[in-house]
C-alpha positions as CSV (number, residue, x, y, z in Angstrom):
1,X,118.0,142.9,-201.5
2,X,114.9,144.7,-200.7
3,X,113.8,144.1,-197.0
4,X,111.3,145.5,-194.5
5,X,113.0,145.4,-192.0
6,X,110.3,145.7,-189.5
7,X,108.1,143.5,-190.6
8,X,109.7,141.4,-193.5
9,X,113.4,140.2,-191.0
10,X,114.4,137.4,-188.9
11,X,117.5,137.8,-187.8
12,X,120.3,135.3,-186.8
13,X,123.0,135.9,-184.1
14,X,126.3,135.1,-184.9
15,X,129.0,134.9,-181.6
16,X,132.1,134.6,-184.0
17,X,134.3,133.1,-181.6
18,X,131.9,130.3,-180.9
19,X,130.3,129.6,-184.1
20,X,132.9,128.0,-186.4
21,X,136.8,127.7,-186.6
22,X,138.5,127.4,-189.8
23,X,141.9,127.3,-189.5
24,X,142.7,125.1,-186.2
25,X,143.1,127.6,-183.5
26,X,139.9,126.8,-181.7
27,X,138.8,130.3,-182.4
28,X,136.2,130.8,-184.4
29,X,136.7,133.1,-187.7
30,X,135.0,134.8,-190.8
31,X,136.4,132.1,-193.1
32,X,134.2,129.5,-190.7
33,X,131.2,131.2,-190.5
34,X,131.6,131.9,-194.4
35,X,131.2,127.7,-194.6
36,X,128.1,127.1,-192.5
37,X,126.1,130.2,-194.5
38,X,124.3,127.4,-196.3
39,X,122.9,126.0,-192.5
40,X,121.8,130.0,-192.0
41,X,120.0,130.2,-195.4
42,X,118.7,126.8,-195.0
43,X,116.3,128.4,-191.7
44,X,114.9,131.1,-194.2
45,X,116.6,133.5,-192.1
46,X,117.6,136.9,-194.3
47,X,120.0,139.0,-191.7
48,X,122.9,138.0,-189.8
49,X,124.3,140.2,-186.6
50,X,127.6,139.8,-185.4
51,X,128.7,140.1,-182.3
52,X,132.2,142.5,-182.7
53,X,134.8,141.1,-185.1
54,X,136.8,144.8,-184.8
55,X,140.4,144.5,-183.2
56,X,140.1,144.1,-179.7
57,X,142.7,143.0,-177.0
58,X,139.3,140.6,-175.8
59,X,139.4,141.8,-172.6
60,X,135.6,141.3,-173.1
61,X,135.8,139.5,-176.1
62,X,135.8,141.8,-178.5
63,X,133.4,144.6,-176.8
64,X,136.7,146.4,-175.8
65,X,137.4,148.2,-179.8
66,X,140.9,149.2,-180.1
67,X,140.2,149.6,-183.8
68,X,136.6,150.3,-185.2
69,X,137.7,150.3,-189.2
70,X,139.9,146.8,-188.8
71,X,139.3,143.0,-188.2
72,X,140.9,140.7,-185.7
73,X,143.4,139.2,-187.2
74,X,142.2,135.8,-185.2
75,X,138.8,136.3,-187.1
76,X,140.8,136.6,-190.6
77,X,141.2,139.6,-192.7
78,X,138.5,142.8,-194.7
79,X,139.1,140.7,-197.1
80,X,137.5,137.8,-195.6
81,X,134.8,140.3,-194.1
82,X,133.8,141.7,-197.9
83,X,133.7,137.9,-198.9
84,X,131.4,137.4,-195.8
85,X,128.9,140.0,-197.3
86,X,129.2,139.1,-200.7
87,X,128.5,135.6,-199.8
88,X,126.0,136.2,-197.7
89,X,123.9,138.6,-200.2
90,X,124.1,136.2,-202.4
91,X,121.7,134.2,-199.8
92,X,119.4,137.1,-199.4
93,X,121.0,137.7,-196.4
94,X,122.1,140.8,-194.7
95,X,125.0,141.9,-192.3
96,X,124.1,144.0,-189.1
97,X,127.2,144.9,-187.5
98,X,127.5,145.4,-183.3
99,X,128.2,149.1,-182.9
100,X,130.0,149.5,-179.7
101,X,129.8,153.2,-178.4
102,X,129.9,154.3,-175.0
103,X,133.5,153.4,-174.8
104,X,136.6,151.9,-176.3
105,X,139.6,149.9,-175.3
106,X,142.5,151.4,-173.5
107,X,144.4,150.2,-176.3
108,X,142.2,152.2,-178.6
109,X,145.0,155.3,-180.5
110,X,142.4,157.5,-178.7
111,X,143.1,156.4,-175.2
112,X,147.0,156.0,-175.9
113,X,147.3,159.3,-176.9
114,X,145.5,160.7,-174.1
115,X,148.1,158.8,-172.0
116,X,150.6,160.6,-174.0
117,X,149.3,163.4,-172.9
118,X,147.3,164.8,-175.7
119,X,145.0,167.0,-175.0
120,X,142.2,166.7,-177.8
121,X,142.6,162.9,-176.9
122,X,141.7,163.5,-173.4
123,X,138.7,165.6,-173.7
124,X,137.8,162.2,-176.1
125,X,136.9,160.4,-172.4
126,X,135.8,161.0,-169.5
127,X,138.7,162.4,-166.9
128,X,138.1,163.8,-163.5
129,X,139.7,164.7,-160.3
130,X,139.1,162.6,-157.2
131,X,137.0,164.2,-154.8
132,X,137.9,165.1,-150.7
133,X,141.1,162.8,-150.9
134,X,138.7,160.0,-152.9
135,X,136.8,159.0,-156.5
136,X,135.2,161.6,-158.3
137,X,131.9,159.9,-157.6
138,X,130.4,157.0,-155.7
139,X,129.1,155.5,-159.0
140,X,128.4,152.0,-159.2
141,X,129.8,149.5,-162.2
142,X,128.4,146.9,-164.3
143,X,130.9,144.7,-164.2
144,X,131.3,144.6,-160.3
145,X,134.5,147.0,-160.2
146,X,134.8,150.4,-158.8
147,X,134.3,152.6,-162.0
148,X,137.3,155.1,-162.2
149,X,140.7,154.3,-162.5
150,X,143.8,156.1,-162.1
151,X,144.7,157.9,-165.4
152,X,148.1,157.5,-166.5
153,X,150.8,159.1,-163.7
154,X,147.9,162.3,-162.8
155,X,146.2,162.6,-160.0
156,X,143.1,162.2,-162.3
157,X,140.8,159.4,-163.1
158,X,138.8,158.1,-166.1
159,X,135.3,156.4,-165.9
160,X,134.4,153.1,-167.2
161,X,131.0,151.5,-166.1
162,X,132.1,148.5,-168.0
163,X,135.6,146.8,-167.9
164,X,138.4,149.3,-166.6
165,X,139.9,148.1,-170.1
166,X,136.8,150.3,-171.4
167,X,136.9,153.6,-170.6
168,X,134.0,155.4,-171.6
169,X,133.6,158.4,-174.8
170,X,133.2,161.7,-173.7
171,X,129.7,162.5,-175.7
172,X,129.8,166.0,-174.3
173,X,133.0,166.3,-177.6
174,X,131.4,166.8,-181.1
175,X,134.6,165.6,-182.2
176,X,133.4,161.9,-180.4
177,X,130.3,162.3,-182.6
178,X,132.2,162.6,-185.8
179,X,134.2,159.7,-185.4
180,X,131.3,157.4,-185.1
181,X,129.3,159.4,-187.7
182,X,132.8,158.0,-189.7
183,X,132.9,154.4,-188.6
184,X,129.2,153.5,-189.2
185,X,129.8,155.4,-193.1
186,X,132.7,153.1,-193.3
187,X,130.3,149.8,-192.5
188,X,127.7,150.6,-194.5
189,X,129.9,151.6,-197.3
190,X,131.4,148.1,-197.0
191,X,127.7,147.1,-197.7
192,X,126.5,145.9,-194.2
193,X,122.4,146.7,-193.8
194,X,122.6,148.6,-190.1
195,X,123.9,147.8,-186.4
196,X,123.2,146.4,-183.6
197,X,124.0,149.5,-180.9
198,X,125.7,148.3,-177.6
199,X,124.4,149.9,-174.3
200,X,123.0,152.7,-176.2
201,X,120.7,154.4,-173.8
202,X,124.0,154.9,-171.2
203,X,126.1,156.8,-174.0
204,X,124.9,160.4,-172.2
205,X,126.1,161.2,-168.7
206,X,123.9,164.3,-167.6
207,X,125.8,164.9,-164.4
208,X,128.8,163.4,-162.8
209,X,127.5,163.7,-159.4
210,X,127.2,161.1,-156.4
211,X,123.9,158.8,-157.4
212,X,121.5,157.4,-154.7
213,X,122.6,154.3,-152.9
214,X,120.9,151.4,-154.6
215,X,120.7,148.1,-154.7
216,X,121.0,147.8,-158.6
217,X,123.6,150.1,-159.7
218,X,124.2,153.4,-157.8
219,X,124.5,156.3,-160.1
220,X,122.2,155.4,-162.6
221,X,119.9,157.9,-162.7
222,X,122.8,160.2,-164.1
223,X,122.9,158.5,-167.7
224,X,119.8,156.1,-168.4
225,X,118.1,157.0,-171.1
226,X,118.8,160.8,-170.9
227,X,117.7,163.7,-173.4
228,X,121.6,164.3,-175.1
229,X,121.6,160.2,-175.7
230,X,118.0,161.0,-177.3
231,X,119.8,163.8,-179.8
232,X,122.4,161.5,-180.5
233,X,120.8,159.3,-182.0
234,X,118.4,161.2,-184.0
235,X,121.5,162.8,-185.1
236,X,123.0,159.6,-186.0
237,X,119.7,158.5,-187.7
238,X,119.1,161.7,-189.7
239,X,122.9,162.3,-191.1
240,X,123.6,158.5,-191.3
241,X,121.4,156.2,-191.2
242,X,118.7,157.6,-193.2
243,X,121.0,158.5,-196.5
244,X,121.7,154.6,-196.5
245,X,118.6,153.6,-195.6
246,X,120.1,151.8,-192.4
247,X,118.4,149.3,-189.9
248,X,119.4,149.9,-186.2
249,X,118.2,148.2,-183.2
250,X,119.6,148.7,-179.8
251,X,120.9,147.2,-176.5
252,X,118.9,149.2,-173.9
253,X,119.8,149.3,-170.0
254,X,117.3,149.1,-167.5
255,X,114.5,150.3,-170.0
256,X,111.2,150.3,-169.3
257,X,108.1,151.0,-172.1
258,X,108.3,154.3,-171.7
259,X,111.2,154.8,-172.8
260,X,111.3,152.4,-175.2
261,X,108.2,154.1,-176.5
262,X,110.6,157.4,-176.8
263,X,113.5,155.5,-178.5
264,X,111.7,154.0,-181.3
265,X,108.6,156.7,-181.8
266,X,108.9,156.8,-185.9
267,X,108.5,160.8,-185.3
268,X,111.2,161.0,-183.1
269,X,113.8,159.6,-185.9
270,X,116.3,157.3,-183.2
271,X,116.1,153.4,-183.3
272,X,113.9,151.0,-184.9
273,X,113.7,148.7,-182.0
274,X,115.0,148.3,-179.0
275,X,116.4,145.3,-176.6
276,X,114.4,145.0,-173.6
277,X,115.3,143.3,-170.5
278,X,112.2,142.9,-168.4
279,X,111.1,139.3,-169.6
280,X,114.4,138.0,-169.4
281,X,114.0,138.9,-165.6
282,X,111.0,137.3,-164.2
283,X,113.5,134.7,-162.7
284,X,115.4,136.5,-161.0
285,X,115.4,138.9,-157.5
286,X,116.7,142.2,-157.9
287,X,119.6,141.4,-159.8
288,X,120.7,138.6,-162.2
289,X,123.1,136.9,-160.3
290,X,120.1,135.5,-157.4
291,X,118.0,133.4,-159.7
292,X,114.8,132.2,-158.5
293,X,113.1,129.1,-160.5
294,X,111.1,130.8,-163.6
295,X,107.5,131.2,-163.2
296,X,105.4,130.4,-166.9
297,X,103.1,133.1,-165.7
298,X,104.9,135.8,-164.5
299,X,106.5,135.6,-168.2
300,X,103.3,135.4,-169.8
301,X,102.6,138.8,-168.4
302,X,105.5,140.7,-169.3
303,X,105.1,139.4,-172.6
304,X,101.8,140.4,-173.0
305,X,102.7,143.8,-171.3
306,X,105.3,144.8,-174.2
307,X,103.3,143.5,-176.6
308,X,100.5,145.6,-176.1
309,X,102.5,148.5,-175.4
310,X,105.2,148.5,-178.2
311,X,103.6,148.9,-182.0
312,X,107.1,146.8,-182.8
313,X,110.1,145.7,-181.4
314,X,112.3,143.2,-181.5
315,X,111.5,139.8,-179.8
316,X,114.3,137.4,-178.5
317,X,115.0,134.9,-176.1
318,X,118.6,134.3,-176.4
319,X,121.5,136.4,-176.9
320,X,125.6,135.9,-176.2
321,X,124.7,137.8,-172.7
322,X,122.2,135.4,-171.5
323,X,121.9,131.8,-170.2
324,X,120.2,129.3,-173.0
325,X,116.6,130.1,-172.0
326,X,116.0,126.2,-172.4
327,X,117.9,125.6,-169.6
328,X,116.0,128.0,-167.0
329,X,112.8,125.8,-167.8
330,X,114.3,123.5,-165.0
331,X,111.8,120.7,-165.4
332,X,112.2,120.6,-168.9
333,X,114.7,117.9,-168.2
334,X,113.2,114.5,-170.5
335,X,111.6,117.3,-172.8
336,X,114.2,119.6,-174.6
337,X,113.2,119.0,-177.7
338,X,109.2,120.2,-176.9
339,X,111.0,122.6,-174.7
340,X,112.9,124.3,-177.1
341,X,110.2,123.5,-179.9
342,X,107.6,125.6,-177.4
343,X,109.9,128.4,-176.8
344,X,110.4,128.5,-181.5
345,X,106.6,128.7,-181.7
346,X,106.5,131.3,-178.9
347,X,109.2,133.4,-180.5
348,X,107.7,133.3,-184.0
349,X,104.1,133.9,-183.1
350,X,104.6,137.2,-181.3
351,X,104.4,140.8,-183.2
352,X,107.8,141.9,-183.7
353,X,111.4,140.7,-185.1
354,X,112.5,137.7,-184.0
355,X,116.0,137.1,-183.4
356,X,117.5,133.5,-183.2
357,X,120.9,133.2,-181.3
358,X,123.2,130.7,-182.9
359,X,122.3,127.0,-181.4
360,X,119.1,128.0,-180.3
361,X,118.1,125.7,-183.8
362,X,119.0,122.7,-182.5
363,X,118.0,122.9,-178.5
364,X,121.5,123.8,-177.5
365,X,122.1,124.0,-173.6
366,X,124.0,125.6,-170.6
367,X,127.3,124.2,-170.8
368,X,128.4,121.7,-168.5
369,X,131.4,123.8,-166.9
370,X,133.2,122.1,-163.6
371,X,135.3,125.1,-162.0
372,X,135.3,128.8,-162.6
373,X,139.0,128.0,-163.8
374,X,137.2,126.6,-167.2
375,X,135.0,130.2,-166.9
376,X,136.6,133.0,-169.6
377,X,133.3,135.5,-168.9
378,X,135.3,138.7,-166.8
379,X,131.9,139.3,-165.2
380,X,131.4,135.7,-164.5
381,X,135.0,136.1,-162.8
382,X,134.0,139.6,-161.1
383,X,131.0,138.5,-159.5
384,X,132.8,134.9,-158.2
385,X,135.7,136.8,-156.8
386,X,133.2,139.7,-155.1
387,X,131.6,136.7,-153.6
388,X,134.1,135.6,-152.0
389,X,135.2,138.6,-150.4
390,X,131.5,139.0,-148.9
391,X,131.9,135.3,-147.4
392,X,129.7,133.8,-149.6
393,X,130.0,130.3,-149.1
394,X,132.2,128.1,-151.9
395,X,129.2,126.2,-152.8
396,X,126.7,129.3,-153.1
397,X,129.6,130.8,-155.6
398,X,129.5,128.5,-158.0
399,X,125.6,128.1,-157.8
400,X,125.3,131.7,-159.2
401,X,127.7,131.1,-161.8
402,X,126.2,128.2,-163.1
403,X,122.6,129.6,-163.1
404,X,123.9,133.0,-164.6
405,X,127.0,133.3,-166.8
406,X,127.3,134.7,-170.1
407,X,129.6,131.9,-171.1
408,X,126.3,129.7,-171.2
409,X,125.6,130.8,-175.1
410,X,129.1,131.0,-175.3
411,X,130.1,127.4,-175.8
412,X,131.3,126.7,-178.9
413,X,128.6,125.4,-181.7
414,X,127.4,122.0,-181.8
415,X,127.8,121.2,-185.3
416,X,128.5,117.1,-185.2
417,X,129.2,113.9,-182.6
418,X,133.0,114.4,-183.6
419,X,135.3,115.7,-180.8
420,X,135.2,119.5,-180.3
421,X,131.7,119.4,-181.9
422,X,133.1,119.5,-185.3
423,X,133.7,123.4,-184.0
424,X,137.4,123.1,-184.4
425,X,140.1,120.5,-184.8
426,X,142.4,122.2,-182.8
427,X,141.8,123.3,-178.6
428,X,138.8,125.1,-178.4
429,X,139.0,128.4,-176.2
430,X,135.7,128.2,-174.4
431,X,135.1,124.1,-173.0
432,X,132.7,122.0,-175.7
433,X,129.5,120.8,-173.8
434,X,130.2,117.0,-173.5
435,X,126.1,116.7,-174.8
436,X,127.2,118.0,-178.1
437,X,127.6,113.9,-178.5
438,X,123.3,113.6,-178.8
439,X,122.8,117.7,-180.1
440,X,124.1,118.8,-182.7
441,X,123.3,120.8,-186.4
442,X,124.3,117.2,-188.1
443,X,121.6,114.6,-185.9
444,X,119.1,117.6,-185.8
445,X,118.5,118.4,-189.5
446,X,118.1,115.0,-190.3
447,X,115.4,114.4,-188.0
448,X,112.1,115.5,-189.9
449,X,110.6,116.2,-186.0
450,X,113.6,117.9,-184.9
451,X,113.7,121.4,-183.5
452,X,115.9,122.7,-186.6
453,X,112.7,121.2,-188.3
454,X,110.4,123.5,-186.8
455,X,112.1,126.5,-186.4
456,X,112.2,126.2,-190.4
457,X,108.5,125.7,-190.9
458,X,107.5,128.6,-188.0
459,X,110.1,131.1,-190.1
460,X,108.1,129.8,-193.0
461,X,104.6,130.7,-191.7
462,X,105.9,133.8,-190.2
463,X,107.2,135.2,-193.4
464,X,104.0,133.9,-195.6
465,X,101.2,134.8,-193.2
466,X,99.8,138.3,-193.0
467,X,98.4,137.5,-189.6
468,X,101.9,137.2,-188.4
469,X,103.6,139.5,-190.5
470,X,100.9,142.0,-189.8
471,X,98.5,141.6,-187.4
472,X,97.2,142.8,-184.1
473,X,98.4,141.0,-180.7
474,X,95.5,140.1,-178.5
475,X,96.1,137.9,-175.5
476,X,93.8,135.1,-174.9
477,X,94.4,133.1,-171.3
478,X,97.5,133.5,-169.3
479,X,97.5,130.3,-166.4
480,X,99.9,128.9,-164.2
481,X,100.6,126.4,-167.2
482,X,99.0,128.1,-170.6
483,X,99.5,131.3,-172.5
484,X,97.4,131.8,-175.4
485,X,97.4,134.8,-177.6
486,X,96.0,135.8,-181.0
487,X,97.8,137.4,-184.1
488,X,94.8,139.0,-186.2
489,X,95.2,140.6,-189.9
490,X,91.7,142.0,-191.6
491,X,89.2,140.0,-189.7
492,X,91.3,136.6,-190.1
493,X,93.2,135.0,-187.3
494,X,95.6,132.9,-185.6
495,X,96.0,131.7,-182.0
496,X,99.2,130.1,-180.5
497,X,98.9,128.5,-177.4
498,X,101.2,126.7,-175.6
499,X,102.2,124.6,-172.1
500,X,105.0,125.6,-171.0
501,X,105.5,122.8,-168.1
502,X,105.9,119.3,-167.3
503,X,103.1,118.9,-166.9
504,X,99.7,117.9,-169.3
505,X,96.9,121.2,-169.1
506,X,93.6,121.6,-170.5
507,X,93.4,124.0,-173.8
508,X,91.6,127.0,-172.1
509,X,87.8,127.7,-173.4
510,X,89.4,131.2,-174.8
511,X,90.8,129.3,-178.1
512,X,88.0,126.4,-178.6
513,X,86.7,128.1,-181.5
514,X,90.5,127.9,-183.2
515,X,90.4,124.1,-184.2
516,X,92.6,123.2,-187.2
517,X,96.3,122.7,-186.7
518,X,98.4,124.9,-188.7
519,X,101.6,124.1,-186.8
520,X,102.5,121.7,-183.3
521,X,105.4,121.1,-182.3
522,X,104.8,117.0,-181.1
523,X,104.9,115.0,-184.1
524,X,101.4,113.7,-183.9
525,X,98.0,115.5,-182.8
526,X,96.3,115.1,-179.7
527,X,92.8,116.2,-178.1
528,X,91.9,119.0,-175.6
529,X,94.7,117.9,-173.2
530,X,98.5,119.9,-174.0
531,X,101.4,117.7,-173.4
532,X,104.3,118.9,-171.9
533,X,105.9,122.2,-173.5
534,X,103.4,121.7,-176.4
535,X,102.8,124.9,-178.8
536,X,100.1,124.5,-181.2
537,X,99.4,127.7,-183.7
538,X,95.5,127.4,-184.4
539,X,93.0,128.8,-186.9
540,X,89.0,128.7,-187.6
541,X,88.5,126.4,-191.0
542,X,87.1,129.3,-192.8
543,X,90.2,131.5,-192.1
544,X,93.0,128.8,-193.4
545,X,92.5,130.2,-197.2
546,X,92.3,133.1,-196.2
547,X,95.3,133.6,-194.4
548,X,97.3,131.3,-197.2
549,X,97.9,128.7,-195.3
């Protein structure tokens, strides 16, 4: 399969446990995903990433490796995997594996032997004395615990900015580096196209010394994005990734365009693109967990800000980590379908590679969880438990879960009306969303206007149009309502413009002279006046031909 993967690849996220269970045990598995390959070929989609499927103890499922060259035995067997990629090349498709780096599980041979008291093991991670009778540092942690914890029966301590189950790889070891150099060979020799890199920019920790208070995460400054992460990765590009001719793009922390601009400079050799984070903030204040309600323009503007300051990267809206972006549209309520329609034409119109999260084809939802006893998420759990110890009141609590948990894209796939979604027929381990009754893959893709529908005909134009495979962003109008931009390609163009409220709005004078309909996502045309979350992709007459259209 011969793939640009720049410009030629839309990829498809796969959560395993979440996307299909074959065997009864309301997990999800390889074999499962291995029967709905048809329903990911059928959206013209040619690379899969999935989230880890590496033995884990799913601390945070499956992000905490205690074995990078095996498979969960709940997700089936290599055998199954090999199958997977056979199958799924025989689709056109490709398999990007998530490469998680910056730390293992404590249940990882590494970390056991450390415990053991093995002293190449130990230099493997991160291990410190306290400090004056305390922590080695006042570092802060993702995950809302204190980031060093006691180290076996010594007096010593181990960092983890994630999950104390995840202690973090001591990159200062060229041994660390040869390892992974190993894993990744053993992927690609398996025949997966590249990975998906976890955390990447925080791999490097400069300095382990006390951080500036902040309000974010205290310590920071020590590891974002620093110069020995920077020669990792063009190690790891140069010695690995090149030979195979291997596709990376990675999970990046607090990253602005600068350094994005660093990490994926062709010259420099390191990523091909990176995730950024800054658009997927605009509803928020300071951090995630105090949502405010999503302003249309304030996204319109970071948009348009990486756009124009990225040649490429990738473009997404939805990921395993994030609430269904549907849902933060909160009056999209009596318009999902235009709503998550909009949000397709949106994603597939802008310069870069799109990714599509699994159930983002058919307008899945935030689930409809009643208690953070049916929440799984540890950070969900973290953040609800630190809340209560700062007196947040019960009420508040759950308010920030609901608005913010990861279990969101979590719930298991809506695949038919049937009980457990058609996901499972035994309990599933994450609760079904009780709309699964009126969404779902088996109503959607026989409705010739539903979003499944659309998402198939945008991949379409997107992989047949030079103007959207190649060309130059320009943006048009950005309102309290309307975002317009143009996608140009050797003097031919295209303009998508969109309402993304309630509410009707005017098409803007910027993209009058763009009058025939190439694409709209409302099933029958209308005049100057958008309906609610309407997208409609535009062109001049004399530029339809010309673009192959």
């Amino acid at each position: 399969m011969t793939v640009n993967y720049k410009k030629d690849m839309v990829v498809y996220q796969i959560y395993p446990r979440s996307f299909m269970d074959s065997d009864g045990d309301g997990v999800g598995d390889i074999r499962g995903i291995i029967s709905r390959l048809d329903h990911i070929a059928s959206l013209g989609v040619n690379a899969i990433w999935l989230s880890p499927v590496y033995v884990s103890p799913n601390d945070d499922n499956g992000y905490d490796i205690a074995d990078y060259k095996a498979i969960q035995p709940q997700f089936g067997t290599m055998e199954d995997f090999e199958t997977l990629v056979r199958e799924a090349k025989a689709r056109s498709i490709g398999i990007i594996m998530d490469l998680v780096i910056n730390h293992t599980s404590d249940e990882h041979e590494w970390f056991r032997r450390a415990l053991a008291g093995e002293e190449k093991y130990q230099d493997y991670y991160i291990i410190r004395e306290g400090k004056d009778g305390g922590l080695p540092n006042n570092w802060g942690n993702f995950f809302a615990e204190c980031p060093w914890t006691k180290f076996g029966d010594t007096d010593k301590y181990y960092l983890h900015l994630f999950s104390k189950k995840q202690p973090d790889l001591n990159w200062r070891n060229p041994a660390v580096l040869e390892e992974v150099k190993d894993i990744m060979r053993f992927w690609l020799d398996k025949g997966v196209i590249g990975f998906r890199c976890d955390v990447i920019n925080v791999i490097w920790k400069d300095t382990l010394d006390d951080g500036k208070k902040s309000l974010v995460l205290t310590g920071s400054e020590h590891y974002l994005s620093k110069d020995g992460c920077h020669n990792i990765l063009n190690i790891l590009r140069r010695e690995v990734l090149d030979p195979y001719g291997a596709f990376t793009v990675g999970e990046t922390v607090f990253v602005d365009l600068e350094k994005a601009r660093d990490l994926t400079d062709p010259a420099r050799k390191e990523l091909d693109m990176v995730f950024s984070f800054e658009h997927m903030e605009v509803d928020q204040v300071i951090v995630k967990w105090f949502k405010t309600r999503l302003v249309p323009q304030k996204l319109m503007r970071v948009i348009t800000k990486w756009q124009q300051g990225l040649d490429w990267n990738a473009t997404y809206f939805e990921n395993h980590d994030q609430p269904r972006f549907l849902s933060r549209f909160s009056d999209a309520k009596g318009h999902r379908k235009e709503c998550a329609k909009m949000i397709a034409g949106l994603l597939l119109t802008l310069r870069g590679t799109p990714y599509i999260y699994e159930g983002q084809e058919i307008g899945m939802t935030n689930g409809d969880f009643e208690n953070i006893g049916e929440i799984m998420d540890i950070e969900s759990r973290n953040i609800y438990k630190l809340a209560k110890k700062l007196h947040f009141p019960r009420a508040l609590r759950w308010k920030m879960i609901m608005r913010t948990s990861r279990d969101h894209a979590r719930t298991p796939m809506q695949w038919d009306w049937s009980e457990n979604a058609g996901f499972t027929t035994g309990r599933p381990w994450l609760k079904v969303n009780a709309n699964h009754e009126y969404i779902n893959v088996k109503r959607d893709t026989v409705d010739k206007n539903g979003v499944s529908a659309f998402f198939k005909q945008m991949i379409h134009l997107r992989k047949t149009c030079p103007a959207l495979l190649e060309g130059s962003f320009e943006s048009l109008f950005e309102g309290r309502q309307v975002y317009a931009f143009k996608r140009e390609y050797e003097g031919k163009a295209l303009v998508s413009v969109m309402n993304m409220t309630a509410k009707p709005a005017k098409l803007p004078q910027q993209v009058m002279g763009y009058t025939q309909m190439v694409a709209c996502n409302y099933a029958e045309e209308a005049g100057d006046t958008l309906r609610p979350f309407e997208f409609r992709l535009l062109a001049k007459r004399s530029d339809i031909n010309a673009l192959g259209l």
